[in-house]
N, C-alpha and C positions, 0 to 999 in steps of 0.2 A: 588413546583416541582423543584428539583435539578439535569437538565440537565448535562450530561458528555459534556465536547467538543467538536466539531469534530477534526480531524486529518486527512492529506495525508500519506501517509505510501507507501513506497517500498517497494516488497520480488523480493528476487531469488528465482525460479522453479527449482528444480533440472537437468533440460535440460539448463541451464544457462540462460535462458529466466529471464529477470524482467517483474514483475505488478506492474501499480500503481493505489493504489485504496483508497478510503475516510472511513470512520469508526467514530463512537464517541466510538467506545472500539477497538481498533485495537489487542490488544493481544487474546482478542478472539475471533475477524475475522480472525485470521492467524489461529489460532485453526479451525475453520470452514473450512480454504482452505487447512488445513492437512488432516482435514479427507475426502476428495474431495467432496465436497459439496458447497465449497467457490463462483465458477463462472467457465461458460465455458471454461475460457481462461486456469485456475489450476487447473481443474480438474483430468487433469491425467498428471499434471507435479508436484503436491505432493510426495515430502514433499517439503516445502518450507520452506524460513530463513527469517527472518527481517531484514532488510537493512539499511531503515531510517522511521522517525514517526519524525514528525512535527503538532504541534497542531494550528488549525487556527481561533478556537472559534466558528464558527456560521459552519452547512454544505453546504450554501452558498458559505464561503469563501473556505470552503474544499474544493467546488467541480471546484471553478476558479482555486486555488492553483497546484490543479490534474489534470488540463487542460494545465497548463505553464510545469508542468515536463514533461507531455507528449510528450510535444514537443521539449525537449531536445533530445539530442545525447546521446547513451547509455553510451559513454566516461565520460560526463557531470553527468548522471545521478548518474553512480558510486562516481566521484567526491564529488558530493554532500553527499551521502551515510558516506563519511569518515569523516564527523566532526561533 
């Protein structure tokens, strides 16, 4: 069996809201949060952009990884976003 990744991933909501959320296919969980179906949180702030995708290996690690951005500053969060 040939497992995907996991990955933390950022979008922008079109209300400028960010999500941060885990995925082993992030491009089409952002597909899923466009067609608002994604989660409560994007559901009616679709369409959404991809920001940043960081892959963490296990969704273990995803899902601590997606616990430390959370708790960043939206300031922080962008930053990271840009490299």
């Amino acid at each position: 069996m040939n497992e995907k990744p996991w990955s933390v991933y950022i979008i922008l909501c079109k209300d400028n809201k960010l999500y941060t959320g885990i995925s082993n296919d992030v491009l089409k969980r952002v597909g899923i949060h466009n067609s608002g179906k994604g989660c409560k949180f994007t559901k009616h702030r679709h369409p959404v952009k991809l920001l940043y995708q960081e892959e963490c290996g296990t969704q273990s690690a995803a899902r601590k990884r997606e616990l430390k951005i959370q708790g960043l500053t939206r300031k922080k969060k962008l930053e990271l976003s840009r490299f």
